[in-house]
matplotlib code that plots the C-alpha trace (Angstrom):
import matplotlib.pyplot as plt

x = [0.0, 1.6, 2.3, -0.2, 3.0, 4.8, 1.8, 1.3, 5.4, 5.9, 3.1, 4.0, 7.5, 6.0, 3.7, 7.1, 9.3, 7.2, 6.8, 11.0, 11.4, 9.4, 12.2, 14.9, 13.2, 12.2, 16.0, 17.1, 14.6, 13.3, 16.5, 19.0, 20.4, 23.1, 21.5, 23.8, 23.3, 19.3, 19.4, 21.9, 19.7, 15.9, 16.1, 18.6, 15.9, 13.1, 15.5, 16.0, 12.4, 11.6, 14.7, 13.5, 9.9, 10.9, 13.4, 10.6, 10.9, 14.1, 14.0, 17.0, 14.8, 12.7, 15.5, 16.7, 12.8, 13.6, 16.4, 14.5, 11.8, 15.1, 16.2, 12.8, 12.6, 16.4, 15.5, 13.6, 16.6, 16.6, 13.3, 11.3, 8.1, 9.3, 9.5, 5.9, 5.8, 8.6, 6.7, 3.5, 5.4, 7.2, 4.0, 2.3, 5.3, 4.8, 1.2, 1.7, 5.0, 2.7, -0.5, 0.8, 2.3, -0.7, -2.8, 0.0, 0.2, -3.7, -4.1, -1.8, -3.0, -6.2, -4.5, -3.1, -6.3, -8.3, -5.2, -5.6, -9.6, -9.1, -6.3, -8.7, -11.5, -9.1, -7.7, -11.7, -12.5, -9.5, -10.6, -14.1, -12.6, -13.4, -14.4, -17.4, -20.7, -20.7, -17.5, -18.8, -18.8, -22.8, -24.7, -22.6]
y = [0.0, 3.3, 5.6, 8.9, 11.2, 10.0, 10.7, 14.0, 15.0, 14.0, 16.0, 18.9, 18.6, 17.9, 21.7, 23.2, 21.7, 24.1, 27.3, 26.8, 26.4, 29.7, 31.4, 31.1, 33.9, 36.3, 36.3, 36.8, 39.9, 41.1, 40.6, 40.8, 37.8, 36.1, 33.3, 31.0, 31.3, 31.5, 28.4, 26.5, 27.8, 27.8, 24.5, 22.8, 23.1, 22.1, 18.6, 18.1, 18.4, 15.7, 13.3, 13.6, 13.1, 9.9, 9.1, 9.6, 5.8, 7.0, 8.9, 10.9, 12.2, 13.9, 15.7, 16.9, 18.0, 20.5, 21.7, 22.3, 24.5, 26.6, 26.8, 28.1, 30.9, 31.9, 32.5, 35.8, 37.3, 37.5, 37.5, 39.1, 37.5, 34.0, 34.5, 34.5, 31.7, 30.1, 30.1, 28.7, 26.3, 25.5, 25.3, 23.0, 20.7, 20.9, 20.2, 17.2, 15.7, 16.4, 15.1, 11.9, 10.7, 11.0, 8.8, 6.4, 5.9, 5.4, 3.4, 0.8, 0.8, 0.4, -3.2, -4.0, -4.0, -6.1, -8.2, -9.1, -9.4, -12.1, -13.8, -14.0, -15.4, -18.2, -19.1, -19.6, -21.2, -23.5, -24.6, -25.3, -28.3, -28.5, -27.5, -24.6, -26.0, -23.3, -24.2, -27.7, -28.1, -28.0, -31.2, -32.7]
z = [0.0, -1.1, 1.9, 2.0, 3.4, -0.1, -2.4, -1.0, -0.8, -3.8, -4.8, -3.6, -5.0, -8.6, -8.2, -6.8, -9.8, -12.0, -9.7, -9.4, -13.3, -14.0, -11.9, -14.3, -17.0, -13.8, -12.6, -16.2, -17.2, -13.6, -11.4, -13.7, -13.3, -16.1, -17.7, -17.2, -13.6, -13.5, -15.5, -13.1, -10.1, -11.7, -13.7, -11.3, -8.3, -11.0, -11.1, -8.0, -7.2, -9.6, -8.8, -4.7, -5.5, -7.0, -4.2, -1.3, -0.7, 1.1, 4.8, 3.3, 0.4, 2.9, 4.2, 1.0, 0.5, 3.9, 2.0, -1.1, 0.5, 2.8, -1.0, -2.0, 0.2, -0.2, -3.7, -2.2, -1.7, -5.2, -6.4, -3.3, -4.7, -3.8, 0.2, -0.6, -2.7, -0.3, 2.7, 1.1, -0.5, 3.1, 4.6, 1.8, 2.5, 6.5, 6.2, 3.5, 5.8, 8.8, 7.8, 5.9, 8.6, 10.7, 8.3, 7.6, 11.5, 11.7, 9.1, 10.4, 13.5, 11.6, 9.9, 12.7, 14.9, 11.9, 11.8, 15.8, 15.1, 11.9, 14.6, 16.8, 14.9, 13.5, 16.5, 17.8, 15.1, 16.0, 19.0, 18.4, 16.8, 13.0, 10.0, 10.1, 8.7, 6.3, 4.7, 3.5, -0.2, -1.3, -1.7, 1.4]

ax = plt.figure().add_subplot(projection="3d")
ax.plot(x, y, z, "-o")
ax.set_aspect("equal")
plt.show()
């Protein structure tokens, strides 16, 4: 069962990749910014969104996903629009991290607790001594 925290992460990081790719021609014409450099920087963190939403299998990714959003704010000091963008982003990325670990942890306990309840069905089933009337083949 793929994890909720991961689908929304990743998530996140795939809107992000886009909002971080449009960056590159607002540091070239707004900021003045060489190209050479917005590129590196604007399409580099559009990457490496995509690469760690893939990689979100891994507790390292998630750490790099941090370092992404610090990234995406630090990019206000250059374009002032994205402490904006930053901190809605960060906050997207708290509340996604947050959240999906919430309903991952339920809904184990959740399998776990219908685990125990099918155990304990089997295990009186067991000792009653036999097969179950109802699981006779029909016509017997």
């Amino acid at each position: 069962m793929r994890s909720m925290q991961r689908s929304l992460c990743a998530g996140i990081l795939s809107l992000e990749a886009v909002v971080l790719g449009l960056t590159t021609p607002v540091m070239i014409s707004v900021s003045d910014v060489r190209w050479q450099i917005a590129t590196v920087i604007g399409v580099g963190l559009l990457v490496l969104c995509l690469l760690v939403a893939g990689m979100l299998r891994a507790r390292w990714a998630y750490l790099v996903g941090w370092g992404i959003q610090i990234a995406a704010l630090a990019l206000g000091f250059v374009i002032p629009t994205m402490f904006a963008l930053g901190a809605v982003f960060l906050a997207l990325w708290w509340a996604a991290y947050s959240v999906g670990a919430k309903v991952d942890a339920d809904r184990a306990q959740q399998i776990a607790a219908y685990e125990a309840r099918e155990q304990a069905s089997s295990d009186s089933h067991d000792k009653r001594g036999g097969a179950d009337p109802d699981d006779t083949a029909p016509g017997q």
